[in-house]
N, C-alpha and C positions, 0 to 999 in steps of 0.2 A: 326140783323147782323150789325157789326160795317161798320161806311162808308169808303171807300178805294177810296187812290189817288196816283199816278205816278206810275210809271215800278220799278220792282225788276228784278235784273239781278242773274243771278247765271249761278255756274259752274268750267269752264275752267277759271284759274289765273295762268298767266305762265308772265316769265320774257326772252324776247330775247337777249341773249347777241351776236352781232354780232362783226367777226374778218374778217379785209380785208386780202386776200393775194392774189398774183399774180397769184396763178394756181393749184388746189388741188394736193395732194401729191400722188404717188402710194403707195400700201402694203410697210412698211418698210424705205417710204423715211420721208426729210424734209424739209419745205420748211418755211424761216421767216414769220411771221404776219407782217403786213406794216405801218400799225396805231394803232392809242388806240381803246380798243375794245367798242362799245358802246353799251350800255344798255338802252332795251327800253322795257314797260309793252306790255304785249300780251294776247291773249287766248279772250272767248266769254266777259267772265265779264268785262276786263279793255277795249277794243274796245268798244264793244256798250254802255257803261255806261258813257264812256268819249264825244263818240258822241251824246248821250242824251244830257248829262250834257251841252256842248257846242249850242245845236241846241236851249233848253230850259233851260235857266239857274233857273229861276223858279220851275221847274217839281222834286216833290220829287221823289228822285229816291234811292233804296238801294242792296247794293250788297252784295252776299253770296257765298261764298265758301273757298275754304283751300287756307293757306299761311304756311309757313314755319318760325320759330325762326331766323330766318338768316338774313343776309345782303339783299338778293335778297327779303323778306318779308317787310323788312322798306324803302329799295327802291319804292316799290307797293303801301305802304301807302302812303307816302310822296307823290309820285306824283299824286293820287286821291282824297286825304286831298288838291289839290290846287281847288278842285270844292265844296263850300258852301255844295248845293244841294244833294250830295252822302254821305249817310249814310253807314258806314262800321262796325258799332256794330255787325253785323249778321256773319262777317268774322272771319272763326277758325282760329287760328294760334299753328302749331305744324308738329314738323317736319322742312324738309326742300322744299324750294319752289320750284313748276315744273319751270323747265326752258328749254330753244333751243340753241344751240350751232348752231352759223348761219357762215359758211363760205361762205363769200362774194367774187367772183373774182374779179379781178382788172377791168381788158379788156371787161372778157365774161359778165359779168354781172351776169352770173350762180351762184345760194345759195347752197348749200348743207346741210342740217339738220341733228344734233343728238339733238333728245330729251329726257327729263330724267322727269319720272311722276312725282315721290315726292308725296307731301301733296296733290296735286289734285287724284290722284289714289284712293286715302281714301274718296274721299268729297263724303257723303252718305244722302239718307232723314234724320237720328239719327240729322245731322250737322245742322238741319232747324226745329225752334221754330216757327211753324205756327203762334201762337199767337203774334210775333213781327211782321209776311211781314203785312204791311200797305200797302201794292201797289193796284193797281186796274189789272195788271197786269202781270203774271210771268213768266219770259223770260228765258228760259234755253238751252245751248248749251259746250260742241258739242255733242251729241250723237256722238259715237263711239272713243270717247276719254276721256271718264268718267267711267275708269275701274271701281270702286265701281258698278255705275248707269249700265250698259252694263251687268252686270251680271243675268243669268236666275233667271226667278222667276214664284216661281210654278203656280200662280195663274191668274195673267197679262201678264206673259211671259220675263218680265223683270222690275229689281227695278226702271227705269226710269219709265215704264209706272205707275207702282204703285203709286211712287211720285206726278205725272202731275192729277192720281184722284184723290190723298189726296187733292192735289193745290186744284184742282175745286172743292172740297167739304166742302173746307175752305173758297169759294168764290172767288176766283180768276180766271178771264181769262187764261189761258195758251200761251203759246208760244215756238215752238221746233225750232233750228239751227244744222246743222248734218256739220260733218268734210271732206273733201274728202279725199277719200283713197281709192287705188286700191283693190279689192278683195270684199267677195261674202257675205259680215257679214249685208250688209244692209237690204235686207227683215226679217232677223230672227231680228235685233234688233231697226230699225226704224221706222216699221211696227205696233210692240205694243203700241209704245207711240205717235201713233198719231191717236190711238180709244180716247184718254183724251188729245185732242189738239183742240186749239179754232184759234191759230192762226201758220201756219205751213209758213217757209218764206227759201228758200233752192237753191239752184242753180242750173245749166241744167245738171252739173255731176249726182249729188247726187238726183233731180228726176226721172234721168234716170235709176237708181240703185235700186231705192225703187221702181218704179211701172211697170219696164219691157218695158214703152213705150221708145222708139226710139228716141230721140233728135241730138244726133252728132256723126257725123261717126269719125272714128281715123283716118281721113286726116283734120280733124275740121271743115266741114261740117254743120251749123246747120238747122235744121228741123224747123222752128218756126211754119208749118202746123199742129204740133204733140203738140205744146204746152199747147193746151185745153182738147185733151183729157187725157195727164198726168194729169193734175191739176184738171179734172174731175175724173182721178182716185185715186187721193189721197184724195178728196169728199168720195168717196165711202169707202177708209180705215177707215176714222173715221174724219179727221177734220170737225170739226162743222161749222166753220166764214169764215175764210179766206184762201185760197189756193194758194201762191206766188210763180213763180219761175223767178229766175234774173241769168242773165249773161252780159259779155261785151254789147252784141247786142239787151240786151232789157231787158224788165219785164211784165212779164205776170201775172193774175191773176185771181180767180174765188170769187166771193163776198157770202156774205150771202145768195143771194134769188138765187144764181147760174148762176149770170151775166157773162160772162167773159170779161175779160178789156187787152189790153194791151200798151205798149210805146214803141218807137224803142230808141234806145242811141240818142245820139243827136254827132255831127261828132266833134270831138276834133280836135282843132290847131297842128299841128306837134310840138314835143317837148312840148308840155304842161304833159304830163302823167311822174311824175315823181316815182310814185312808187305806186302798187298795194296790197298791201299787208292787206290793211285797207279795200277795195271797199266794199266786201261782209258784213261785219261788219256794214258796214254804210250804203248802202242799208236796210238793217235788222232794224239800230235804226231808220232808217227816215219813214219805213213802221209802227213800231212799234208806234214813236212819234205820226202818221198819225191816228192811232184805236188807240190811248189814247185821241184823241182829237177829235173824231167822224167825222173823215174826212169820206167823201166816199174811199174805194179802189182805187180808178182813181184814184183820189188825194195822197192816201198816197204812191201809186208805183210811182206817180211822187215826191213826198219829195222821195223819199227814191234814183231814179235815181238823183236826184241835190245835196245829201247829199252823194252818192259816185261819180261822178265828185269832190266834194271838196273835198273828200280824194285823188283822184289822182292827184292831184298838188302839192303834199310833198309826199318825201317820207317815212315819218312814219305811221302807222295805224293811228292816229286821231289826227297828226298834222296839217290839210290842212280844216277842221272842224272849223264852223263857226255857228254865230244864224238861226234860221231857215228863216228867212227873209233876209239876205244876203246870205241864200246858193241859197233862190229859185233864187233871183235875179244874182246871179251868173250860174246857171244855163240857166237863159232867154237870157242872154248875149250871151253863147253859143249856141245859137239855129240858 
């Protein structure tokens, strides 16, 4: 078996293009845009790939999945083409790129989202040359936003799960990230692909969806007493290593020999939190950097709490992203 080194990300490739305007419109009306709209890369691949790249400049890393012929496609390369370490051979291009149409209010601060799939819709196992991932790791997200991958399958239950055996039977660690989304699709399709999951890393929404345990009431309440046995019951669905789950207030975790760990946030300055949008992401690559580097779990849920702190000091997903040695010490600071 050939030897393997750094994270392979794959998946979700979307491009945000956000518009300021002062106050969304009702049916039928109109209201002007107030600035130039800006474009910034999105989805599982360019987040945590970016924050890899940034945390370990070093660490080969390579990324897979669908872009589109378009402008919004050479926009995505160019801006990952700025990191040495990110290999993008593995990336199809055809079609047109998913993107989010992000209406910004001015005042409220309120987003409102049109997304459009595109080329991610299509990204399938056909799109992945086993024989190219050299990683030691394969990182794939978002389940429930990978219309190909979501799709039943007679055999696994879905083509996501089928993929993450093939992973592991090519020798690769696995690694699942799941989307939040209102509604009931998480047991039928989150549940399969994490019987071939080594490393499962998800937040207090989306374990609460997938294992029926109890986390946060809808006045946003959270449970952190409930946190060990969700993460013991996503042990029992199938992940094998590690069992993570993060939110604003912490991160919780269950290790290999079935330890369980956790960290509380650490209390942020007033006005330091400039944008959220990245956290989750960067949680995910700092856990991920943490089991590529034979951290303990303590250890990697705490890079992974220092590494989203330095997302939320800028507001772009993996603007605020630093070496791994100035996040931790940015995070100490904060403490």
């Amino acid at each position: 078996m050939k030897e393997r080194t750094g994270i392979c990300v794959a998946g979700n490739m979307i491009v945000d293009i956000t518009y300021p305007v002062d106050v969304m419109p009702k049916s039928g009306q109109l209201v002007p845009i107030t600035g130039d709209p800006i474009r910034t890369t999105g989805g599982a691949v360019s987040n945590v790939i970016v924050d890899l790249a940034k945390l370990d400049p070093q660490l080969p890393l390579q990324a897979v999945g669908r872009i589109g012929t378009d402008a919004e496609g050479e926009f995505t390369k160019a801006y990952l083409r700025q990191f040495h370490n990110v290999d993008l051979s593995c990336v199809k291009e055809e079609g047109i790129t998913s993107f989010t149409l992000v209406m910004s209010e001015n005042v409220s601060r309120q987003r409102t989202f049109f997304t459009f799939g595109g080329a991610g819709d299509k990204f399938c196992e056909a799109d992945i040359d086993w024989d190219k991932i050299t990683a030691e790791i394969f990182h794939i997200g978002y389940i429930l936003l990978l219309k190909a991958l979501d799709e039943e399958d007679p055999e696994y239950g879905t083509k996501m799960a089928r993929l993450l055996k093939n992973a592991k039977e090519h020798g690769l660690k696995t690694s699942i990230d799941v989307v939040t989304e209102a509604g009931d699709r998480f047991k039928r399709l989150v549940s399969p692909a994490m019987r071939y999951t080594d490393y499962c890393i998800i937040n207090e929404e989306e374990a609460q969806a997938t294992t029926g345990v109890h986390l946060r009431d809808d006045d946003g309440t959270l449970h952190p007493e409930n946190m060990e046995a969700a993460l013991r019951k996503m042990k029992e669905m199938g992940v094998s290593t590690w069992a993570v789950i993060h939110c604003p207030e912490g991160g919780w975790g269950l290790d290999e020999n079935g330890k369980f760990t956790s960290e509380a946030s650490v209390k942020l300055p007033k006005g330091y939190i400039q944008g959220t949008v990245g956290a989750g992401d960067a949680f995910c690559a700092g856990v991920l950097l943490g089991a590529q580097k034979k951290l303990s779990l303590a250890e990697s849920i705490h890079l992974g709490a220092a590494a989203a702190c330095a997302s939320l000091r800028m507001p772009g997903a993996t603007e605020g992203m630093t070496t791994m040695v100035e996040t931790l010490a940015l995070h100490k600071s904060l403490e």
